[in-house]
N, C-alpha and C positions, 0 to 999 in steps of 0.2 A: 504494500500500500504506500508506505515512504519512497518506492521509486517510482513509482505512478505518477504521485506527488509531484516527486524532483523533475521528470520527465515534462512534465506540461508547466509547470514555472521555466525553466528551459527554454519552449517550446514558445509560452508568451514575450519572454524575453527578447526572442530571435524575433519575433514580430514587432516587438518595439524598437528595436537597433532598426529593423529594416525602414521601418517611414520615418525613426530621425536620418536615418542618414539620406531619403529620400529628402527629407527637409532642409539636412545642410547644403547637397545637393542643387538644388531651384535655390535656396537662396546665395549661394555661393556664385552661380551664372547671371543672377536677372533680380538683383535686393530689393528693388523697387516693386517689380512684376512676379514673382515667385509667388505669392497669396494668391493670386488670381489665376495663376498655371497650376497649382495643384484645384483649387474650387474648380477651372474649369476640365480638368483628368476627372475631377469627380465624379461631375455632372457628365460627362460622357461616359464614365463607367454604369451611371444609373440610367440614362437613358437606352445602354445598349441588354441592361438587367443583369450587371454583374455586382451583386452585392459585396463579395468578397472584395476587389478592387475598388467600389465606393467607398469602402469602409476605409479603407488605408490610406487613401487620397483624402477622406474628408479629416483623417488624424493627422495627417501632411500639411494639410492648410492649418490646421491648432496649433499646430508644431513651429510652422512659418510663421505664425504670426506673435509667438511666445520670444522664438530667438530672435528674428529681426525687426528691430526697431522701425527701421527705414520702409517696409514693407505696406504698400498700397494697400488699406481694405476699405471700399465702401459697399456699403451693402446693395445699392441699386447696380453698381456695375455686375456683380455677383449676381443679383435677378436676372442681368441680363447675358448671363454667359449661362445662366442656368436654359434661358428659354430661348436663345441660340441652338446650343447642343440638344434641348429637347424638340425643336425645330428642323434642324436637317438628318434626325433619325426615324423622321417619318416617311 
């Protein structure tokens, strides 16, 4: 039972290194635009119905916006990257 345990703390772990380093990633390229390149990987992961992939991109943008100061967030641009991407997957 204690390595069942260990095995899936692990296992979470490995998925949290993965979308910060996703995070340092987009912001390390684009400080200004990274916030809004992972909301909008999001938003086309949800539009194409990969929940797995939205989940991580939507912790990518939490991520982005915790580490970089500099990083663009307004929320109507974000509506509108949501309802882009929900638009040309029709």
């Amino acid at each position: 039972m204690i390595e069942l345990l260990r095995q899936w703390i692990e296992h979470r772990r490995a998925i949290r290194r993965r979308w910060q380093e996703d995070a340092r990633r987009l912001a390390g390229a684009d400080p200004i635009n990274a916030y809004y390149e992972a909301q909008r990987r999001a938003s086309r992961s949800r539009a194409q119905g990969n929940a797995g992939d939205y989940w991580h991109w939507a912790k990518v943008a939490s991520e982005v916006a915790r580490i970089e100061p500099r990083a663009a967030m307004d929320f109507e641009v974000v509506k509108a990257i949501a309802d882009q991407e929900t638009a040309s997957r029709r």
